[in-house]
Structures are given as structure tokens and as C-alpha cells.
C-alpha positions in Angstrom: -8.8 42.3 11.2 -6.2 42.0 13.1 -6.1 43.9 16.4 -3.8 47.2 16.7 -1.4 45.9 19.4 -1.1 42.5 17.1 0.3 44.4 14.2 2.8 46.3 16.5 4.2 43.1 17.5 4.1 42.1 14.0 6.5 45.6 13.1 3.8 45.9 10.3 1.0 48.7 9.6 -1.8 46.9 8.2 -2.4 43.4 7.5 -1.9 43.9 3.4 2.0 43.4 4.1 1.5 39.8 5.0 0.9 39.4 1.5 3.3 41.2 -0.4 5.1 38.2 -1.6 2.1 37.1 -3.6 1.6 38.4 -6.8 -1.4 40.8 -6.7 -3.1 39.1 -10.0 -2.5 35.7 -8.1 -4.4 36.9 -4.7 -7.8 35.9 -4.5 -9.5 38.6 -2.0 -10.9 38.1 1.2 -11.6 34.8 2.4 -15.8 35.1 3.0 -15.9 33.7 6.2 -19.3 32.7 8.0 -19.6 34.8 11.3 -17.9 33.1 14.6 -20.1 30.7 16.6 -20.0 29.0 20.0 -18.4 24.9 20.8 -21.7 23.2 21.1 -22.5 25.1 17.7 -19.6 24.4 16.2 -20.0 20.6 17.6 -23.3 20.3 16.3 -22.4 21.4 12.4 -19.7 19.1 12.7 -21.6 16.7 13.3 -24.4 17.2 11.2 -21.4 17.3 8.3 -20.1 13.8 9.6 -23.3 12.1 9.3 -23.5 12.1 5.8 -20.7 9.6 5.6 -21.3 6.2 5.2 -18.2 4.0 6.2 -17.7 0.0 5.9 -19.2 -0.5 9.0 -22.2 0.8 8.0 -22.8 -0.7 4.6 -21.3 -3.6 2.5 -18.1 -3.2 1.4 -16.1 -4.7 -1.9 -13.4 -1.9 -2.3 -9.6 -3.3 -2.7 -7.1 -2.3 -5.0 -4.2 -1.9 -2.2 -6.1 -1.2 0.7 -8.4 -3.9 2.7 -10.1 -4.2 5.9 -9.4 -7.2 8.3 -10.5 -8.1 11.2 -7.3 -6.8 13.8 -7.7 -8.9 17.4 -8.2 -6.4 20.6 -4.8 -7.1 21.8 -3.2 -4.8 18.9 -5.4 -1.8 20.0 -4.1 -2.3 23.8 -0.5 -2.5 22.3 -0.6 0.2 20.5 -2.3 2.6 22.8 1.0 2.3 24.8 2.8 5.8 25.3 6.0 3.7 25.1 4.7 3.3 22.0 2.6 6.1 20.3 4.7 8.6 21.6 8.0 7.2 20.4 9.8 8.4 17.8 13.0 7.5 15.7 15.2 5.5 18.6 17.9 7.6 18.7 18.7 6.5 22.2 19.0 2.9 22.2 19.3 2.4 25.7 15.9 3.9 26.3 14.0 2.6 23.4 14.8 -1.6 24.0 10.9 -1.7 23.9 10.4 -0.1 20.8 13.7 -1.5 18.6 12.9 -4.8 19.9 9.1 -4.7 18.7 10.6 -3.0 14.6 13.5 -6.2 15.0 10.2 -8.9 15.7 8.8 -6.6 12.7 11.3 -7.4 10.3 11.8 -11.1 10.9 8.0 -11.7 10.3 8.2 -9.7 7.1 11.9 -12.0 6.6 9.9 -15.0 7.0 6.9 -14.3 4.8 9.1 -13.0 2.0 11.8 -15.0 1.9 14.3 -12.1 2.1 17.6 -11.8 4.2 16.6 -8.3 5.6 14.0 -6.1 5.6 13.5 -2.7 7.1 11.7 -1.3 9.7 9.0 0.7 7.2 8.3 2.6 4.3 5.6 4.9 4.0 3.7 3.0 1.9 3.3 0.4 -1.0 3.7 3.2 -3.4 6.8 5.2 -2.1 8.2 1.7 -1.5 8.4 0.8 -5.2 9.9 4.4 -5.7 12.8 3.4 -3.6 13.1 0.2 -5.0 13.3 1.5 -9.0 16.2 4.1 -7.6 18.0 1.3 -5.5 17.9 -1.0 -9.2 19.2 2.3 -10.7 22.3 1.4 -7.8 23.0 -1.9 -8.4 22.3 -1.5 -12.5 23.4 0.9 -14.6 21.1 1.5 -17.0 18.2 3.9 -19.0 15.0 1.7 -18.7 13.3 -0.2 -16.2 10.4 -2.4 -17.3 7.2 -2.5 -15.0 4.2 -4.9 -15.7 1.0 -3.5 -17.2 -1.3 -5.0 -14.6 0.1 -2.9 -11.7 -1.7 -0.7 -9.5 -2.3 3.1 -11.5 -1.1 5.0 -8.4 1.9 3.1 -8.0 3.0 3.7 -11.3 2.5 7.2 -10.9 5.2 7.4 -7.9 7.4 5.2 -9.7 7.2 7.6 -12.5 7.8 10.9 -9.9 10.9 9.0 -8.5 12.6 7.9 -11.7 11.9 11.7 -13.1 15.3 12.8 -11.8 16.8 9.6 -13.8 15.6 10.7 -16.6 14.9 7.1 -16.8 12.5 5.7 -19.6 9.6 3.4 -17.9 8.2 0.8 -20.2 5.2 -1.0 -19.6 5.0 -4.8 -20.1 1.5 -6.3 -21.8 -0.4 -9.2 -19.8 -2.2 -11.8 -21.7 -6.1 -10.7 -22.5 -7.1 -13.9 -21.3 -5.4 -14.8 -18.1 -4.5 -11.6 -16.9 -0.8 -12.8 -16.2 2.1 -11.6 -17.5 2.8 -11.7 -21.3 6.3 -13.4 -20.6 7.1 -12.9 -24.9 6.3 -9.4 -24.1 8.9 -9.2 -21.4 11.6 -11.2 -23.2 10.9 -8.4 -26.5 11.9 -5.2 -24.1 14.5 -6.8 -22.0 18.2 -5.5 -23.3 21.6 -5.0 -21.6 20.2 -0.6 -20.8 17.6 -2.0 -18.3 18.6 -1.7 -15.2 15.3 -3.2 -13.4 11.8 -5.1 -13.9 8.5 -5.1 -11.3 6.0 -7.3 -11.0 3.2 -7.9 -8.6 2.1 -11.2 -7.4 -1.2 -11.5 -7.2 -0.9 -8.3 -9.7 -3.6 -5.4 -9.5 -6.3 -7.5 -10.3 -6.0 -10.1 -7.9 -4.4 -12.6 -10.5 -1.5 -15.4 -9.7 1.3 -15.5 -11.5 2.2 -18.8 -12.3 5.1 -18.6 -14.4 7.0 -17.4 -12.0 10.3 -19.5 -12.7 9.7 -18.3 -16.6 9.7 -14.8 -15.6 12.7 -15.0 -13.6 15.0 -16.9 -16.2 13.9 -14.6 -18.3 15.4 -11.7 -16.4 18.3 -12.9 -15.6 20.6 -11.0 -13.7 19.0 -7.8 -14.1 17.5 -6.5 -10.9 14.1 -8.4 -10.5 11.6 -6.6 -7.9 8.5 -8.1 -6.9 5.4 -6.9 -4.8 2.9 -8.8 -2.7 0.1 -8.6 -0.1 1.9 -10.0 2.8 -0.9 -12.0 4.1 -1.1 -14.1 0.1 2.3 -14.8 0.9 1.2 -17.0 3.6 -0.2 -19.6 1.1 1.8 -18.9 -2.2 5.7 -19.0 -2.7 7.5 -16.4 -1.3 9.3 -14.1 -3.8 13.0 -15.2 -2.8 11.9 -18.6 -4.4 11.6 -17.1 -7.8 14.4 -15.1 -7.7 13.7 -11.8 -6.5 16.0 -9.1 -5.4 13.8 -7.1 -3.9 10.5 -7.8 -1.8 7.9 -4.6 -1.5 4.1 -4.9 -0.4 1.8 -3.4 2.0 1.0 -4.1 5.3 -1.3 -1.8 6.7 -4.2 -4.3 6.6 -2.3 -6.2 9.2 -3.8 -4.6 12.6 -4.8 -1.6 10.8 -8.0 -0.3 9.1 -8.4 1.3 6.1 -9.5 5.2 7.0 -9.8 6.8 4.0 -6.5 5.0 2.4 -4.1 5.4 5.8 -2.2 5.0 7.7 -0.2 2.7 5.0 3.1 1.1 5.6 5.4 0.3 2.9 7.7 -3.1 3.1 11.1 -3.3 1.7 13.5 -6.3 2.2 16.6 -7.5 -0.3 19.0 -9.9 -0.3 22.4 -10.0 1.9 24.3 -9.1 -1.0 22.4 -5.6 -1.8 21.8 -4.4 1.9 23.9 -1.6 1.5 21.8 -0.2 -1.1 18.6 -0.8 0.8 17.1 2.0 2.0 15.2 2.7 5.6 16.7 1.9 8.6 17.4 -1.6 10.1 16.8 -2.8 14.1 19.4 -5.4 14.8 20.0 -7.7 17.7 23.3 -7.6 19.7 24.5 -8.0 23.0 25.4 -5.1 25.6 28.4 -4.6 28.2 27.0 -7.2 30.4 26.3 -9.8 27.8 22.4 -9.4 27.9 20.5 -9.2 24.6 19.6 -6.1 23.2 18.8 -3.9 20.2 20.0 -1.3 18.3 19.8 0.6 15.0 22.0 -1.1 12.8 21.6 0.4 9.6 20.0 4.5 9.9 20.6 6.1 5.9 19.2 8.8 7.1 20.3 12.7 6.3 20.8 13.6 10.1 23.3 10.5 10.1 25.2 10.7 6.6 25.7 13.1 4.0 22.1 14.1 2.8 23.3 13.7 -0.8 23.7 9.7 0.6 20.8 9.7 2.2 18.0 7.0 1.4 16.0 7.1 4.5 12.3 8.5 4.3 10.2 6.9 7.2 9.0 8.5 10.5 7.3 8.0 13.4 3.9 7.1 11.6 6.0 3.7 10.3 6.9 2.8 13.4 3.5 2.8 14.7 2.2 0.9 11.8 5.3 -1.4 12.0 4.2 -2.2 15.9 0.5 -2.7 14.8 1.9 -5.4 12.4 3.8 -7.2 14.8 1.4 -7.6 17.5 -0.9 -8.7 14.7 1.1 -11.6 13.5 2.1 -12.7 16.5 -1.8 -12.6 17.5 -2.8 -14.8 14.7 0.0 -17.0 14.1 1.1 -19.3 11.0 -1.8 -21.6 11.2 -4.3 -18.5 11.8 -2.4 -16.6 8.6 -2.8 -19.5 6.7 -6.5 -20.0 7.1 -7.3 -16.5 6.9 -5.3 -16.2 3.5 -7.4 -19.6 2.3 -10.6 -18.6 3.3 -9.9 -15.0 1.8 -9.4 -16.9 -1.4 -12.6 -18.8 -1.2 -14.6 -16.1 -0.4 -13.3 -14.6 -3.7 -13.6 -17.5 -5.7 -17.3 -18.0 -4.4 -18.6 -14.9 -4.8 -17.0 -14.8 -8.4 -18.9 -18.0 -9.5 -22.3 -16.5 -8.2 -21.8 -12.6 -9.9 -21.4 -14.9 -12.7 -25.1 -16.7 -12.6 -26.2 -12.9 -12.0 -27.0 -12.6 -15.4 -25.1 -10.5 -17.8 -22.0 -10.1 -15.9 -18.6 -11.4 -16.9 -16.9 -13.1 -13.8 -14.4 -13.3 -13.4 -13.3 -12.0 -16.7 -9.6 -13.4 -16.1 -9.3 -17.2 -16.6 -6.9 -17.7 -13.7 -6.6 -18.2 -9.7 -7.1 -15.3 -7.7 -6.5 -13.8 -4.3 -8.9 -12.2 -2.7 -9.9 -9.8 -5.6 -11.1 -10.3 -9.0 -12.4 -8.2 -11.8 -15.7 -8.6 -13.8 -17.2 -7.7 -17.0 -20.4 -5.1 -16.9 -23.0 -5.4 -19.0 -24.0 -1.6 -18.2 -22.0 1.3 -17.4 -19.7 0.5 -14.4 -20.2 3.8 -13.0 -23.7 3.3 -13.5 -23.5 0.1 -11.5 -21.5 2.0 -8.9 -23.9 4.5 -8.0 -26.7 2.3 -8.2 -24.9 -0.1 -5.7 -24.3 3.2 -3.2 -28.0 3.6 -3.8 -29.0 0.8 -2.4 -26.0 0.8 0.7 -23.8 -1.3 -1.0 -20.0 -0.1 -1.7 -19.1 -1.3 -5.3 -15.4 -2.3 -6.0 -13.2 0.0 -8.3 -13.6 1.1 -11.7 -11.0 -0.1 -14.4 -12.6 2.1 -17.2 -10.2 4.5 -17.0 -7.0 3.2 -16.3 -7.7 0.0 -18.6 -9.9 0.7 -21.2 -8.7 -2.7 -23.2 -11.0 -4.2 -20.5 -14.2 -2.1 -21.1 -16.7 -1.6 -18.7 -14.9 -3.4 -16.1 -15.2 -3.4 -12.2 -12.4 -4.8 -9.5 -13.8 -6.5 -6.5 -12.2 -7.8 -3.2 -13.6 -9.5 -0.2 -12.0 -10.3 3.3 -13.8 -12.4 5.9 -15.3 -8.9 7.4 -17.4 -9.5 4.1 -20.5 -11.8 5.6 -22.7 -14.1 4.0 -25.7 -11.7 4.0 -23.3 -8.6 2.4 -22.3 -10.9 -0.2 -26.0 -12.3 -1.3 -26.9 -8.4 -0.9 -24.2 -7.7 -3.4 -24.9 -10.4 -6.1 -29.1 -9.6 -5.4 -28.5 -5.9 -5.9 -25.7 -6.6 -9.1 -29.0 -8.8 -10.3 -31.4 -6.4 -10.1 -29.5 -3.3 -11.6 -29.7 -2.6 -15.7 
């Protein structure tokens, strides 16, 4: 209740006008509320509550699917626990945010070299948001009614893509992959392609941790529609970067990179094009320049955002949280450098391949079920249930990967697994012994 001198404040008589908006056959009563208690009370339920979790440090963990955990050096914690940094938002001030501009400009020409793209921005919001910009900047530089997106493509990101198109009233169309490689059924893609689509996405690896190979097939198959492609960012330091295949547009996500995974965020989206479609691009870009006294500095260079144009124009959605992210990244690749990238991305792929080949003496299992190269994930065949095998896995500590029943029935009973080199030898022969043991 509130107090009487609270509701005189308030210019109301009882607390019931707070709710006279609502429908009354939409209100749902009093909220039953537990009587008040003291901080060390309250700190000891909380905790109490809290110990019930079990996180990746505690158990084994083989969850992927767009979000991984990596090792992230010391030095990117120090960075960003900065208050130049973690307290900085949007740069509006160049001249008193050198530090910050200067760590999104190193930013972008990482994610420029990996990707093979003239420019990329300082940050989406995530993987999924990203490929939502990118279908309404094809709808910019295409006219058109469709836009094609492979089958083997993360569930959640096609349900974004789908959100963003909606005002479009654009028609999204689903391209097959082959049953036994897992790649992309290029006949498939040449049968849907007409003059009324105005885009095509692909992933590579794709959702389930498959190579494309036919890269060059793909793209001349295109042609000069708008091509996007999206990739983990640390696969792209041992596999061709998009721009050699002909891609218009780069997206991926690179949270992993300094980050952990906490419950799926915080996620940051990357989006670079070519020099020709720039203008289109949306985000904001940090470029280098020189000031009144000939010294290098940094500035925004390109800032779509509504407080800057007319909102109507506008194609700017990141924030502060991007930034951060954005600065994690950096201090991370400069921390492990090319020849550190490189190995991690090779032994990622061996740990996959490995662990693969022994689910597969395991007995029953299918794996992988794809006959192709793989990243650092891969899916199997179950021989039972795979939400049986889930729980039974969290039964005996072990986090499964993710189940593909629902989103891909074609596959069956069908499990996606990923590894990283937090993954040790013992949580791996726990895995396959447990996988083993479980019917």
C-alpha cells in the first residue's frame, strides 16, 4: 500500500488509478508477494537459488551453434576494465574519445583483414540482427521480392531475418543442402535464382560446422545479385576469406573473441562490404585522418544514425554494449596474433575431427553424419532419443551439444557438437565414455 503522503504527491486517491489504462478483464490481481526480509537474508536465498546452476566451468561443455567459449588472455580483462573504456559511450566528441575511436578503427581493420572486405563497421548487436541489416541493405542495392537463404543456417537467425524482411513484404526462400555432405545443393540454388531476387546468404562453415567447398560454383552461380556470406571469424584464419569468392557482404560473430559466453551475451555482430556499397552499409565507421597540427587522429566517419540524419534514413542500431565488445576483440587479436589465430583455428579443427572419429567407435552413434570437413562443430546421428541422451549427459555433469530434432527433422534424432581448446582431454574421453554407456 502505498503510503498516504505518496499518493498526494501522486494527485491520486488510491492506488487503483495506476491501473486504469488496463483493461479490468486483462488485470491479474494482486501480485502475492512473500513478506519483506533483511540483506544477509535476502543474500543467503540468492544464493541458495544461484547454486543450482551448473556453468562450463563446472562441467564439460560441447554447446555451439553461434556461441563458444575460448580461452581470452588476462590482458583483455585489464583493457577493458578501463573507465576510458567501459564507461564510454557513442564518441560524439572526437577530440576526447582518440582512445576509444582509435581502439573501433584497430577493430575494423582486423575484421578487414580476416574477411577480405574494404570496410567494416564498428559493431552490430549481434550475428543475428547483423544478417537483418544485411537482407534490408540487398533490398538497397537490388530491387527485388525474394531473397534466397541456405537451409543449413542457424534457426534463430532466420527468425530475425524473417522479422526484418516483414516490412518488405519480402518472400524468403530456403535453399536445400545435399543429405550427404551437408553443403549447399548448388542445383537447388541455380532452380530459385530469377531476375526478382534481390539477395542470397550463406554461411561458411554453415550451422553445422560444414565447409563449403564450392565456393567459386556458388558465386558464378549468383552472379551479380547481392551475395552475403557469414562466418566465425576465427575459421576465417585458416579458410579463404569471403571477398575471395565473391561476396558483397561479410557478417559473423565475434563475441568468442575476448568474451565468454554468459547465457548467450554479450554478442557482437560484424558487418563489412565492399568500397562500392559503403553507402548502404549500416553502423557507424571510425576513420583515420589528420588534425590541425598534422598529427594522426580519429574520427567518426560514417554515423547513420537517427540523431545525425533523418530517422526515416537512418540504418544505425549499435550502442555502447558494441563498443565494449568491439574493444574486447581488439585487444584479443592483437594478444594472440596471426600465427596464434592460426593455430588455435587448426587445433580447433582437430579437436573436432578427433573427437568425431571416437563418438563414432562409441557404438551406435552416427559421426559425423555429414561426409565433409568441419570446423570446430559437427553433428551426429543418435541411436536413442537425443533428448534422452541430453538429459542423461546433464545427469552425469556433462553438457550435451544442441538438439537438431526440431528444427531439422530430415536429420532425425540428431545432436550438434562443438569443441574449443577449453575442451580437455579428460572432458572429451568423459563425453565419448558417458555417450558409450547411455541407451
Amino acid at each position: 500500500m502505498l503510503a498516504p503522503k505518496m499518493l498526494k504527491s501522486l494527485g491520486i486517491s488510491s492506488e487503483d488509478e495506476l491501473f486504469e489504462d488496463i483493461p479490468e478483464n486483462a488485470r491479474i490481481g494482486g501480485i502475492d508477494l512473500p513478506p519483506g526480509i533483511g540483506e544477509s537474508e535476502m543474500v543467503e536465498e540468492i544464493d541458495a537459488i544461484l547454486s543450482k546452476n551448473r556453468t562450463a566451468e563446472d562441467m564439460p561443455a560441447f554447446l555451439g551453434g553461434g556461441s563458444y567459449r575460448h580461452f581470452s588472455p588476462a590482458v583483455v580483462g585489464e583493457i577493458l576494465s578501463r573507465s576510458e573504456f567501459y564507461t564510454s559511450y557513442t564518441p560524439y566528441q572526437p577530440e576526447a574519445s582518440q582512445g576509444m575511436l582509435q581502439a573501433l578503427f584497430e577493430f575494423q581493420s582486423f575484421m578487414s583483414e580476416l574477411t577480405g572486405m574494404d570496410a567494416v563497421n564498428s559493431g552490430m548487436y549481434d550475428w543475428s540482427t547483423a544478417l537483418g541489416e544485411a537482407g534490408l541493405m540487398c533490398g538497397r542495392m537490388k530491387h527485388g521480392s525474394k531473397f534466397l537463404l541456405a537451409r543449413s543456417v542457424s534457426p534463430e537467425r532466420k527468425a530475425v531475418l524473417r522479422t526484418y524482411l516483414k516490412g518488405m513484404d519480402a518472400v524468403i526462400q530456403e535453399v536445400a543442402f545435399d543429405q550427404a555432405t551437408g553443403r549447399l545443393d548448388i542445383g537447388d540454388l541455380r532452380g530459385k535464382l530469377s531476375d526478382d531476387v534481390f539477395g542470397v546468404y550463406l554461411e561458411n562453415p554453415n550451422y553445422f560446422g560444414v565447409l563449403e567447398e564450392e565456393v567459386d560454383d556458388i558465386s558464378a552461380a549468383i552472379g551479380e545479385t547481392p551475395f552475403v556470406v557469414g562466418a566465425d571469424p576465427l575459421s576465417l584464419a585458416v579458410v579463404r576469406p569471403p571477398s575471395d569468392y565473391g561476396a558483397d557482404i561479410v557478417i559473423g560473430e565475434g563475441h568468442h573473441l575476448g568474451n565468454s559466453p554468459n547465457f548467450g551475451g554479450p554478442l557482437i555482430g560484424i558487418f563489412g562490404c565492399r568500397r562500392e556499397h559503403i553507402r548502404k552499409m549500416p553502423g557507424r565507421i571510425i576513420g583515420a585522418t589528420l588534425d590541425a597540427a598534422g598529427r594522426r587522429a580519429f574520427c567518426m566517419t560514417l554515423q547513420t544514425r537517427e540523431q545525425h540524419i533523418r530517422r526515416g534514413k537512418a540504418t544505425s542500431n549499435i550502442c555502447t554494449n558494441e563498443a565494449l565488445m568491439a574493444v574486447a576483440a581488439c585487444a584479443y587479436l592483437a594478444s594472440v596474433g596471426r600465427s596464434g589465430l592460426m593455430t588455435l583455428a587448426g587445433s580447433n579443427m582437430e579437436q573436432a575431427r578427433r573427437l568425431s572419429e571416437m563418438i563414432g567407435k562409441a557404438g551406435g552413434y552416427r559421426s559425423p553424419i555429414f561426409n565433409a570437413s568441419h570446423f570446430n562443430e559437427f553433428v551426429i546421428g543418435c541411436p536413442l532419443p537425443v533428448d534422452r541422451l541430453a538429459k542423461s549427459l546433464l545427469e552425469r555433469n556433462i553438457q550435451g551439444g544442441i538438439s537438431l530434432k526440431q528444427d531439422f527433422k530430415e536429420l532425425g534424432e540428431a545432436m550438434l557438437l562443438a569443441v574449443s581448446e577449453m575442451n580437455s582431454e579428460d572432458d572429451i574421453r568423459a563425453l565419448v565414455e558417458a555417450m558409450g554407456a547411455i541407451r
